[in-house]
C-alpha positions, 0 to 999 in steps of 0.5 A: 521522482514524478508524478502527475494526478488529474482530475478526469471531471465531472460525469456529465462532461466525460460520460463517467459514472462517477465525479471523482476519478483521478488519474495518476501518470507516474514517471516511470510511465504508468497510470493509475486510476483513483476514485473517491469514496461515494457521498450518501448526502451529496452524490454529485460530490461523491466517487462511485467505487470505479477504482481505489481510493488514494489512501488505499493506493498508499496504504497499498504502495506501502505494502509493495514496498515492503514486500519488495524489501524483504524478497530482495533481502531474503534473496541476497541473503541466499535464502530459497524464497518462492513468494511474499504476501503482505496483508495491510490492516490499518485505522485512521484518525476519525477528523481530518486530517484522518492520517494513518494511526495504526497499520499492521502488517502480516507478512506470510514467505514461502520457501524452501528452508526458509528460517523464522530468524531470516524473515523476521530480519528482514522484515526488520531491517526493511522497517527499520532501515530501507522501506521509506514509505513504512518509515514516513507512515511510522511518524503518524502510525503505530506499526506493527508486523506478524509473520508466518513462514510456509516452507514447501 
């Protein structure tokens, strides 16, 4: 896996309103647009909120990841799966490096006679075995989940 982040420079070279917009090209052929959080003291170093912050795109990426885990598992299983949201709550260290030390996650599945047992495996088993990034983030991160099932 690749990827290539770069710096878009500053406002007065690129007409942007903000200092700090990055741009991620993935491998797979995709872009990204990141920015910094603004800087009340110095706004010359500081983003403008134009795009998400990195830690949100990892926090974000982490949520994708395990959703997809637990839509594929709930699938193979051949469970009658509609929808998956995740909702990603997180607290981070208050010095630097300010690393994730809390996340939870409330996963709700829609379905059709969806068991509370199939997605509490699943969710499981993408944290505990598949969803690399929750497993990276649970070296640094208290994680916790909660779910809700919704059968239509």
């Amino acid at each position: 896996m690749e990827c290539t982040v770069s710096w878009t420079g500053n406002n007065a070279a690129t007409g942007s309103r903000s200092n700090m917009i990055f741009l991620a090209e993935t491998g797979s052929g995709h872009t990204l647009l990141m920015d910094g959080a603004p800087d009340v003291d110095k706004p010359e170093n500081g983003g403008a909120n134009l795009a998400p912050r990195p830690m949100e795109a990892v926090l974000a990426g982490t949520g994708g990841c395990t959703a997809y885990d637990v839509v594929l598992i709930l699938k193979r299983g051949r469970h009658d799966v509609r929808g998956c949201t995740v909702k990603l709550s997180s607290e981070r260290a208050p010095t630097d490096p300010k690393v994730f030390t809390k996340i939870h996650m409330h996963f709700v599945v829609t379905g059709r006679a969806l068991l509370a047992a199939a997605v509490e495996r699943a969710i499981a088993m993408s944290h505990e075995k598949y969803c690399s990034a929750t497993i990276m983030l649970g070296k640094t991160a208290e994680i916790t989940t909660s779910f809700d099932v919704v059968n239509i």
